[in-house]
FIVOFI-526313 format. One record per residue (C-alpha): x, z, y; residue number from 1; chain. Coordinates in steps of 0.25 Angstrom, whole numbers, plus 5000, padded with zeros to 4 digits. Each point is the difference from the previous one (the first is absolute). Layout:
<pt <X Z Y> NUM "A">
...
REM end
This chain:
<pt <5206 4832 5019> 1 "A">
<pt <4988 5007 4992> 2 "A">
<pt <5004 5011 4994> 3 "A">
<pt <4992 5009 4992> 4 "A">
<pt <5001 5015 4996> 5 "A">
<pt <4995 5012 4990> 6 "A">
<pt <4999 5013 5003> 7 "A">
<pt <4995 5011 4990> 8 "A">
<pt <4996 5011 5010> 9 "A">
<pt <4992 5015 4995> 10 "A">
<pt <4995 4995 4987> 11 "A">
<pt <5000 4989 4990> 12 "A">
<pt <4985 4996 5002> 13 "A">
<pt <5004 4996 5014> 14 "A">
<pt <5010 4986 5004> 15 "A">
<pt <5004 4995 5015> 16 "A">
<pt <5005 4988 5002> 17 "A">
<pt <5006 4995 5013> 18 "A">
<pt <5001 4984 5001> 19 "A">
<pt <5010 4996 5012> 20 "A">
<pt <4997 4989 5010> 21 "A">
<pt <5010 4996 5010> 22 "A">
<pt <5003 4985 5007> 23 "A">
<pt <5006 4995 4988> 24 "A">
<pt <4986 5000 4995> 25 "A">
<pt <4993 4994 5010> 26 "A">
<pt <4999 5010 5014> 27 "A">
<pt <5006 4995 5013> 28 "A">
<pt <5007 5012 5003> 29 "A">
<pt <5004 5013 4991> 30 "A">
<pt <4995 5010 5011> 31 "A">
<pt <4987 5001 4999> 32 "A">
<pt <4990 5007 5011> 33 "A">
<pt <4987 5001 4994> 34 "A">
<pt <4991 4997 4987> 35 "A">
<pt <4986 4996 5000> 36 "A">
<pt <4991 4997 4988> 37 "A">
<pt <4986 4991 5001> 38 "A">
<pt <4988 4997 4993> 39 "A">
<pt <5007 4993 4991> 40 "A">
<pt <5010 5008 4997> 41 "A">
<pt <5011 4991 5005> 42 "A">
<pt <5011 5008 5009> 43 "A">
<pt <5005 4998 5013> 44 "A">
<pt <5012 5004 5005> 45 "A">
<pt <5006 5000 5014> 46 "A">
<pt <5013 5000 5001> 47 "A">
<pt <5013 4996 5008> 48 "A">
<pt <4999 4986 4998> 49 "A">
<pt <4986 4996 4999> 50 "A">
<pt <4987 5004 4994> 51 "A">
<pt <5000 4998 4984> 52 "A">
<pt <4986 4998 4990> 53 "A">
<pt <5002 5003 4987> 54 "A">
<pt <4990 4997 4990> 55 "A">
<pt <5007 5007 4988> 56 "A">
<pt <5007 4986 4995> 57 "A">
<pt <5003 4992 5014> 58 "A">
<pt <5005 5004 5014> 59 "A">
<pt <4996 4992 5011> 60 "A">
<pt <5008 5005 5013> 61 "A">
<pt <4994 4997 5014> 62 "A">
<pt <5011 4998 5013> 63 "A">
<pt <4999 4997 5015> 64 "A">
<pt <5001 4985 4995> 65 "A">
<pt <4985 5005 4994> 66 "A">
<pt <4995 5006 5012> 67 "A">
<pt <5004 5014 5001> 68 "A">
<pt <5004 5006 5014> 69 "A">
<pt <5015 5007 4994> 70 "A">
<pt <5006 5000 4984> 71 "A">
<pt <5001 5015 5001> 72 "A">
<pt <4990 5006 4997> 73 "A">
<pt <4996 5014 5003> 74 "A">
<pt <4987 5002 4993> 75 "A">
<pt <4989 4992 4990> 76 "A">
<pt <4986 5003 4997> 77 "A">
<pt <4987 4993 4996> 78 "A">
<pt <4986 5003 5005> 79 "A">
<pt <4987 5001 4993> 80 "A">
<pt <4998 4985 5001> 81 "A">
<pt <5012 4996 4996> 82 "A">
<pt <5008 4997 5011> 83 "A">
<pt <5016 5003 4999> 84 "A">
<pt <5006 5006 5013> 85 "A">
<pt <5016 5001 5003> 86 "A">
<pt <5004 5008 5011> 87 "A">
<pt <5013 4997 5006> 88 "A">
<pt <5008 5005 5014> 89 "A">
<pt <4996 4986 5008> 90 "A">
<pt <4983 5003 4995> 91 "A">
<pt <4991 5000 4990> 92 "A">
<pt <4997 4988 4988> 93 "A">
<pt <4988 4996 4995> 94 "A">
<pt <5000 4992 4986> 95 "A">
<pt <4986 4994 4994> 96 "A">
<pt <5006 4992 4989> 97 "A">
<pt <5003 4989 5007> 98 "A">
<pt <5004 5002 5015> 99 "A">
<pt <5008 5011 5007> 100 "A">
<pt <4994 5006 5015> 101 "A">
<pt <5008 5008 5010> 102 "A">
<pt <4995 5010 5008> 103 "A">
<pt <5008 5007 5011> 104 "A">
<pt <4999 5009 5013> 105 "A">
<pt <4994 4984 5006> 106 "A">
<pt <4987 5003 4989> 107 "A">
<pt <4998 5013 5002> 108 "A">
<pt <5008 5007 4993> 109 "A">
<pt <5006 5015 5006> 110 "A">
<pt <5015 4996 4996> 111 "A">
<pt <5006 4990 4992> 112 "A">
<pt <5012 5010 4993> 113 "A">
<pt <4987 5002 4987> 114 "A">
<pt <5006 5012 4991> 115 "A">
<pt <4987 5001 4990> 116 "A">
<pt <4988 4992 4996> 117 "A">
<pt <4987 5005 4993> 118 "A">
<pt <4987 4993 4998> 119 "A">
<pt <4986 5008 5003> 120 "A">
<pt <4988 5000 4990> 121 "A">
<pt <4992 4992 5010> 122 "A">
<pt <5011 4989 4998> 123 "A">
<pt <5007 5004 5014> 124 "A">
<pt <5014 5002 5002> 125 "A">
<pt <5008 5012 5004> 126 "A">
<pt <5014 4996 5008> 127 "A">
<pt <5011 5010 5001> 128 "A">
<pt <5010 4996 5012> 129 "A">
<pt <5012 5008 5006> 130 "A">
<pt <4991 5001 5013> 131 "A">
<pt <4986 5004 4993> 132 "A">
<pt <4990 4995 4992> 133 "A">
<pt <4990 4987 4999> 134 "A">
<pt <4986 4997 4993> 135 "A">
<pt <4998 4988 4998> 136 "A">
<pt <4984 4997 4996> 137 "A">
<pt <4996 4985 4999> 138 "A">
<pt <5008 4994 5014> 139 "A">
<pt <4997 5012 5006> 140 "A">
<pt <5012 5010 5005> 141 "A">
<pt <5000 5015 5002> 142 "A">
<pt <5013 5010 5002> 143 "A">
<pt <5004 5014 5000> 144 "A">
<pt <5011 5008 5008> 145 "A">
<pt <5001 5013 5002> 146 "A">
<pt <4992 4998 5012> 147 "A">
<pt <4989 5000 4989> 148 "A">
<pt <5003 5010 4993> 149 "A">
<pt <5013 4997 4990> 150 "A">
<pt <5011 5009 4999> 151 "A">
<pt <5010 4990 5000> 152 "A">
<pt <5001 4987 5003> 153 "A">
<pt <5011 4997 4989> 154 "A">
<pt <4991 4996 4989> 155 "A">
<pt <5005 5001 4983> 156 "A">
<pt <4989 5000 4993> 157 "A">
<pt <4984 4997 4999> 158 "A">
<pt <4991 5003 4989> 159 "A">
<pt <4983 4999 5001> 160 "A">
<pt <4995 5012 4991> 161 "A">
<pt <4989 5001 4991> 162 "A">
<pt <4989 5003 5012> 163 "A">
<pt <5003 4991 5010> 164 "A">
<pt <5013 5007 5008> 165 "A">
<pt <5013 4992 5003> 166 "A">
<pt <5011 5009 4999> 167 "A">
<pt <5014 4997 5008> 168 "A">
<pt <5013 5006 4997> 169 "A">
<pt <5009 5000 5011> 170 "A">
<pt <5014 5002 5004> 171 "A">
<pt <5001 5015 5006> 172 "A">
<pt <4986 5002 5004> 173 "A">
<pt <4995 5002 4986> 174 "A">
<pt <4987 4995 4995> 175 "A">
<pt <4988 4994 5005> 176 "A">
<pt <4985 4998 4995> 177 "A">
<pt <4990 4991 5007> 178 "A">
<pt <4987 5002 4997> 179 "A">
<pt <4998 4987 5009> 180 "A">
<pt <4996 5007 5013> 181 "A">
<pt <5011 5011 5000> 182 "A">
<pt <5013 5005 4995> 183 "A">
<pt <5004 5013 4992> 184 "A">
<pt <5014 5004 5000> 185 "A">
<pt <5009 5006 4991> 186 "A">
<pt <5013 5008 5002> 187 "A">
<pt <5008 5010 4994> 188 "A">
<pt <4992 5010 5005> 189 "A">
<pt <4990 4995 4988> 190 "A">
<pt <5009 5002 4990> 191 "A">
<pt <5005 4985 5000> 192 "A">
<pt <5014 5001 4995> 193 "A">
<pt <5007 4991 5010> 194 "A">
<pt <4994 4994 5014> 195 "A">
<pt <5006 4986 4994> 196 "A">
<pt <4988 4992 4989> 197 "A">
<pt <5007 4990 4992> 198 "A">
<pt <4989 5000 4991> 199 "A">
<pt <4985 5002 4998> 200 "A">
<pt <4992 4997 4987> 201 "A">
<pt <4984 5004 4995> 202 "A">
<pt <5000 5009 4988> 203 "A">
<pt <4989 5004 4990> 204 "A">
<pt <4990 5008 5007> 205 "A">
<pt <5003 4992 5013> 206 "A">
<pt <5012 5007 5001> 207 "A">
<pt <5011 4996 5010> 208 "A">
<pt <5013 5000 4996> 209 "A">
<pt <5011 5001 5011> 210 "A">
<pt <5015 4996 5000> 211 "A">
<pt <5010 5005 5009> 212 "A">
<pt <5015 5002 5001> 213 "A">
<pt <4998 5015 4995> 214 "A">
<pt <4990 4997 4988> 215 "A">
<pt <4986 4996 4998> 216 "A">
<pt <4987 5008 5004> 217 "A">
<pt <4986 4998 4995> 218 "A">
<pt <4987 5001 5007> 219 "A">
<pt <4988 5003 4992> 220 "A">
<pt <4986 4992 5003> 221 "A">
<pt <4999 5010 5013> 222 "A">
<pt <5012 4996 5006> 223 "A">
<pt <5005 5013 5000> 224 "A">
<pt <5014 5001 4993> 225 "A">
<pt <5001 5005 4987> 226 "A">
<pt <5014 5001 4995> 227 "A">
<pt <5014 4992 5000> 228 "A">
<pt <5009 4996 4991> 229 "A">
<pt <5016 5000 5002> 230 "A">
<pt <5011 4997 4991> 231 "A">
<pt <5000 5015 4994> 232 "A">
<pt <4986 4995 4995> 233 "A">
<pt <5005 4987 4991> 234 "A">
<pt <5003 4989 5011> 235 "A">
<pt <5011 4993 5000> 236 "A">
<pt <5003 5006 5015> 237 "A">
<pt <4993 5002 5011> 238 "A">
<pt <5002 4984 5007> 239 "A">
<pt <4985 4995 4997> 240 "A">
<pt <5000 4986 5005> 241 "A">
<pt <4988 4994 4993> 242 "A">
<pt <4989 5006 4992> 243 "A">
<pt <4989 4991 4990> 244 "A">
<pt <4990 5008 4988> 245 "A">
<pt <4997 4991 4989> 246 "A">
<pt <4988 4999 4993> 247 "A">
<pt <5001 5012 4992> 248 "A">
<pt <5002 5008 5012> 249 "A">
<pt <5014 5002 4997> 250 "A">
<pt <5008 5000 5015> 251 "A">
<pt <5012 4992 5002> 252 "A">
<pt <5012 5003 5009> 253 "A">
<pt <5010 4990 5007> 254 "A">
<pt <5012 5009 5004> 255 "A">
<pt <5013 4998 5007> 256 "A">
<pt <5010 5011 5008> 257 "A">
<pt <5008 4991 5009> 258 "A">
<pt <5010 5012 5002> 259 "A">
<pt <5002 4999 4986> 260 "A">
<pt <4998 4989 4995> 261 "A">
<pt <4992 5006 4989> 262 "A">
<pt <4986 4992 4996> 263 "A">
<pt <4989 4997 4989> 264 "A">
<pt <4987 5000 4995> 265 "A">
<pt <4992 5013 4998> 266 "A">
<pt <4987 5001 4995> 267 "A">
<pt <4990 5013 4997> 268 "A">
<pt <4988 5001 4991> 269 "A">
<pt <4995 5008 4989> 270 "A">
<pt <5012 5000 4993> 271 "A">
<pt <5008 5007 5011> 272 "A">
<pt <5012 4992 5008> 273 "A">
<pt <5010 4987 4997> 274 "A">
<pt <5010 4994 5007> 275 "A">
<pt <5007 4987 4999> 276 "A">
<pt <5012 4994 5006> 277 "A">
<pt <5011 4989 4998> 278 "A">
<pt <5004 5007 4987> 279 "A">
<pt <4988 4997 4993> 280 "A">
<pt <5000 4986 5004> 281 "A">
<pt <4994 5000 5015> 282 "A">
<pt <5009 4989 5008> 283 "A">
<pt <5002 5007 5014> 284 "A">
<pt <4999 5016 5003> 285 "A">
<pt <4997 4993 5015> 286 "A">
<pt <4985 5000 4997> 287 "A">
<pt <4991 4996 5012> 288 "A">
<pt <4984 4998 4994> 289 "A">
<pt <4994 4998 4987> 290 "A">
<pt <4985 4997 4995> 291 "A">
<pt <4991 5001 4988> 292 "A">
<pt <4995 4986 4993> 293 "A">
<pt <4987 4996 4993> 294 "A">
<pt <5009 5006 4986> 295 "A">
<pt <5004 5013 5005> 296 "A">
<pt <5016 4993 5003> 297 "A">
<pt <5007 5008 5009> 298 "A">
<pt <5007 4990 5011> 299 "A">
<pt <5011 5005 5009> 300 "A">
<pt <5007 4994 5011> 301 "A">
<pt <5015 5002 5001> 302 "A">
<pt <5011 4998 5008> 303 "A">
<pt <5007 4991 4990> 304 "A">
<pt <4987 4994 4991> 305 "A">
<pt <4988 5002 4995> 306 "A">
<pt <4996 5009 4989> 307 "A">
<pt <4989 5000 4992> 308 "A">
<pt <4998 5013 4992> 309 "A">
<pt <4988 4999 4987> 310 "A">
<pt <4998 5012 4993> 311 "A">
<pt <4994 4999 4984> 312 "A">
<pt <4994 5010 4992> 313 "A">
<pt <5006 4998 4985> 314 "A">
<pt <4988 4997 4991> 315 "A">
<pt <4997 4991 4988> 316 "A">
<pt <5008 4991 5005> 317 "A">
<pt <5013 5007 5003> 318 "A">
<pt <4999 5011 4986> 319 "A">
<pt <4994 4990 4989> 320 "A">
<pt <5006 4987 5006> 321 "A">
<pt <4986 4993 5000> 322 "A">
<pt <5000 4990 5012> 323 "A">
<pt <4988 5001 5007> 324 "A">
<pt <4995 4990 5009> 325 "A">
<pt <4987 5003 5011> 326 "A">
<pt <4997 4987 5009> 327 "A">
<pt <4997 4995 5010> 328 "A">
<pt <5002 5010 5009> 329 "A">
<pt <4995 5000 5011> 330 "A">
<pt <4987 4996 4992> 331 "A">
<pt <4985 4997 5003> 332 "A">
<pt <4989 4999 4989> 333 "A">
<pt <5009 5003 4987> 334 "A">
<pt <5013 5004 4996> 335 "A">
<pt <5008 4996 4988> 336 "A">
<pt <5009 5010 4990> 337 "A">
<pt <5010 4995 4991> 338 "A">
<pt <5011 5005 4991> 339 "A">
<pt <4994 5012 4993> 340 "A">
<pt <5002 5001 4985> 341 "A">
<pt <4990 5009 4997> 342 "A">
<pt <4988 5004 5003> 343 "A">
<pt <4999 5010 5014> 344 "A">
<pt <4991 5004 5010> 345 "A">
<pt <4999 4996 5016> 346 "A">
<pt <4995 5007 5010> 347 "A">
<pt <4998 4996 5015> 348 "A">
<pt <4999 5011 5011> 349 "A">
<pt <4999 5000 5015> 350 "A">
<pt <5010 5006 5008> 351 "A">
<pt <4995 5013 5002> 352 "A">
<pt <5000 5001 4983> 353 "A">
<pt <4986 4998 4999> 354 "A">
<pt <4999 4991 4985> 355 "A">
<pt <4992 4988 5001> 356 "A">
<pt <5002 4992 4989> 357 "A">
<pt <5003 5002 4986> 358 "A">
<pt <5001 4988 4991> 359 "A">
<pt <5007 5002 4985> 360 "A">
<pt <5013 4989 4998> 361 "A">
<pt <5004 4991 4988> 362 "A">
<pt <5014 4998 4995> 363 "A">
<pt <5003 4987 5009> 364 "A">
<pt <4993 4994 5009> 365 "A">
<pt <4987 5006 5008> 366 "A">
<pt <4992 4994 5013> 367 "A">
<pt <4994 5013 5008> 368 "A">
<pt <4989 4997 5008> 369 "A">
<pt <4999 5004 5015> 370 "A">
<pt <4985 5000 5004> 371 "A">
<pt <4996 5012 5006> 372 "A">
<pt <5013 5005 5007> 373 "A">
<pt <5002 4997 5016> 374 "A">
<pt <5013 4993 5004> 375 "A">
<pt <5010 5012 5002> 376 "A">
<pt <5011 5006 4993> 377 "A">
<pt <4999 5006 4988> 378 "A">
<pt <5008 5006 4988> 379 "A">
<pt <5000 4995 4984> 380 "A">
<pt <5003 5009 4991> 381 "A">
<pt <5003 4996 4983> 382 "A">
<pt <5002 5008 4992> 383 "A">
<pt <5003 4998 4985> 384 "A">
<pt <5003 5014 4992> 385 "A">
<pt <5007 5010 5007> 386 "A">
<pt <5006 4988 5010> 387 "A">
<pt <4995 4995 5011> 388 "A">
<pt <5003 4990 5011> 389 "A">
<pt <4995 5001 5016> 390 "A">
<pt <4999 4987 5008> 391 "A">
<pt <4993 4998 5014> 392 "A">
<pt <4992 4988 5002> 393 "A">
<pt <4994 4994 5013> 394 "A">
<pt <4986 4995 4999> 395 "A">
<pt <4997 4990 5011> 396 "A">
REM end
């Protein structure tokens, strides 16, 4: 069943709101592995039972009667061009839209146990397996052991950085960079908090962001460590299991202590440190992975559900009841605001602040026009009086 939920966190100009997706809603199976979002903004979801797509109104929920190799679904991702990729414990699963393909250990793969999946820039694909790792670009195979120079061969995680590295988290060998023709490690002896990476997300700055089982440690655009967060700090505790930044360079944490039981959401930015958890509406404390769509939504895979978390800022909307209306968004040579009732003032800026736009409103209806901005995301602004109202559009 849909459940939805408000929180009211540090102060009134601020709204969460979590909206609750399990199999009574349309997923094959209630515990959920992984999340993926594509160009579209539609999510994927591999889970026990399958592989879902949602499209923010329809599910549609792929089986092995569809052609995947196994129901349980270890990982998702998509690549640059749009492919969808499900990794399970029998191989890997390769969606185009319309047909499945399987590859295994027969195709070239290293191992057919797939543990993580992240598409490169170049549109190839990295595969984490429990016995090394795989690249696969075009047909063609290449894979890594620690004959080559990997720690471990227990792969968790795979991230490509800002400058062309692919960075593997592993189980007790720490972390890895490639810079495509040899490996750096990382241990504990570099300040890493824990030999075991659960997590690894690009920050501003082409920061990394690393999540152990002892906290989260952040390498600056050298690669040299630069601090660590723990629990004492403002996470939730020190169990990072997935980490994602939005778009306003706020860093998102998936957290779950398996001794305790004890899991959530935490997030950091500006505005200091914020935790989540089932008390404020999350459907599961068991939470696996979560990824940032195209709106800044906050999607979290559980152990029982699916959670989408939205955050709002109160504007003229929320304090002077107007019901403003900006569509259709995603747009692509205009965009369309309804519902003011009086006149205000927009304002359009890129993601690093920079205005670019400035156009005076109406009460009612207004068409802006488009020309001259490049496809992106971007952030309106209208502001009538002291009020004022922040939306982000996507240009395409």
């Amino acid at each position: 069943m849909l459940m939805v939920f408000m929180t009211l966190p540090w102060s009134w100009i601020h709204a969460q709101q979590f909206t609750n997706y399990t199999t009574a809603d349309g997923l094959p199976a209630d515990n959920v592995n992984g999340v993926a979002i594509d160009s579209k903004n539609h999510k994927w979801f591999g889970t026990q039972g399958g592989v879902a797509m949602f499209n923010d109104t329809v599910w549609k929920v792929y089986t092995t009667t569809d052609g995947l190799t196994d129901n349980n679904i270890t990982c998702i991702a998509v690549d640059k061009n749009g492919l969808i990729w499900a990794g399970t414990e029998s191989g890997l699963n390769q969606f185009n839209g319309s047909v499945w393909t399987t590859y295994t250990t027969t195709n070239g793969l290293i191992n057919d146990m797939i543990t993580y999946i992240a598409g490169d820039s170049d549109g190839s694909v990295w595969i984490g397996t429990n016995g090394g790792v795989s690249h696969l670009s075009g047909q063609t195979w290449k894979n890594y052991t620690m004959a080559d120079g990997l720690p471990a061969e227990l792969i968790s995680y795979i991230i490509a950085d800002n400058t062309g590295n692919i960075w593997f988290g592993t189980w007790l060998g720490g972390l890895s960079k490639f810079d495509g023709t040899k490996f750096t490690n990382y241990t504990t002896t570099d300040s890493l908090p824990d030999n075991s990476i659960l997590a690894i997300a690009n920050g501003k700055e082409n920061t990394k962001w690393i999540g152990t089982f002892n906290g989260v440690a952040v390498f600056d655009s050298l690669d040299e460590w630069e601090t660590t967060y723990r629990a004492s700090d403002g996470l939730l505790n020190n169990y990072i299991q997935d980490i994602a930044m939005d778009s306003k360079g706020t860093m998102w944490f998936g957290i779950y202590d398996t001794y305790t039981q004890d899991g959530g959401i935490s997030r950091y930015s500006t505005s200091g440190w914020k935790s989540y958890t089932i008390a404020d509406g999350l459907v599961n404390a068991l939470v696996r992975r979560i990824a940032v769509d195209l709106m800044d939504n906050i999607w979290i895979a559980t152990g029982n559900g699916v959670s989408r978390l939205t955050e709002s800022n109160a504007g003229i909307s929320e304090q002077s009841g107007q019901n403003i209306c900006i569509y259709p968004n995603p747009a692509t040579i205009e965009v369309n605001i309804t519902g003011l009732t009086c006149s205000a003032v927009l304002q359009i800026f890129d993601i690093t602040g920079n205005e670019l736009k400035t156009v005076n409103l109406s009460a009612g209806s207004n068409t802006i026009a488009l020309s001259g901005l490049k496809p992106g995301i971007y952030f309106v602004q209208i502001r009538t009086g002291k009020e004022s109202l922040t939306r982000k559009l996507i240009l395409r």
